[in-house]
N, C-alpha and C positions, 0 to 999 in steps of 0.2 A: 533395584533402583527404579522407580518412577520416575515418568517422562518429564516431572517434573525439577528431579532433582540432577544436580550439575556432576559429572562422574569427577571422580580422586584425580587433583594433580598436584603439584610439588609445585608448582608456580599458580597463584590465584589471576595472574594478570595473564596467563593463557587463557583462563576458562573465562576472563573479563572479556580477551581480544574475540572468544568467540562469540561470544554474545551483540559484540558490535557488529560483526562482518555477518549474522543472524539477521540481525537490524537492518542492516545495509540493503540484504538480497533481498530482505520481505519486501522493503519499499521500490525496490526495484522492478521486484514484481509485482507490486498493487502500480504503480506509473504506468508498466505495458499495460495488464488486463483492463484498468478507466480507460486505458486509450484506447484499446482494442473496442470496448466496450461502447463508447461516446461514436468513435470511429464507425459503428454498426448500426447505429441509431438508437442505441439504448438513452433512456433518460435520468435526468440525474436522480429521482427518485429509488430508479428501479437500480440504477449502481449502488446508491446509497443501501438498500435494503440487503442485498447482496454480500455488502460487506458489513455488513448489521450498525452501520455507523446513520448518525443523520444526512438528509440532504446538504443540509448550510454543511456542515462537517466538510461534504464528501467535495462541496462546491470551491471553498475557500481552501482544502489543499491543492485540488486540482486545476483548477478555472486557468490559472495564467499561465500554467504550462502546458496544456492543451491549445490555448490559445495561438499562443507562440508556436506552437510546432501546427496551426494549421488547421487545427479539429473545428468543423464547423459545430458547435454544439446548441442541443434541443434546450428549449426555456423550460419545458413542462414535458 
């Protein structure tokens, strides 16, 4: 089996539920490490690149909730 493919279950909506709670922890973990990140002084370019997404991308998930929790963040 490849990393790619889903292993054998007897219920589809298990291997569904895991996929969300997959989904869940990754964004959970891209929220701390921007924040750790912005939090450090990184800028949003150099997040962006990091997680191979664009600036605007990386601006427009993140921005208002950084804000909100505080993170003084760099323009450039």
């Amino acid at each position: 089996m490849s990393a790619a493919e889903v292993p054998p279950s007897r219920e589809p909506a298990d291997a569904l539920a895991a996929v969300v709670a997959l989904r869940r922890l990754a964004d959970q973990l891209e929220d701390a490490a921007v924040e750790e990140a912005m939090r450090t002084g990184w800028s949003w370019p150099q997040v962006a690149e990091a997680l191979g997404i664009t600036r605007q991308a990386v601006h427009k998930k993140h921005a208002k909730r950084l804000i909100a929790a505080g993170v003084k963040l760099r323009r450039r």
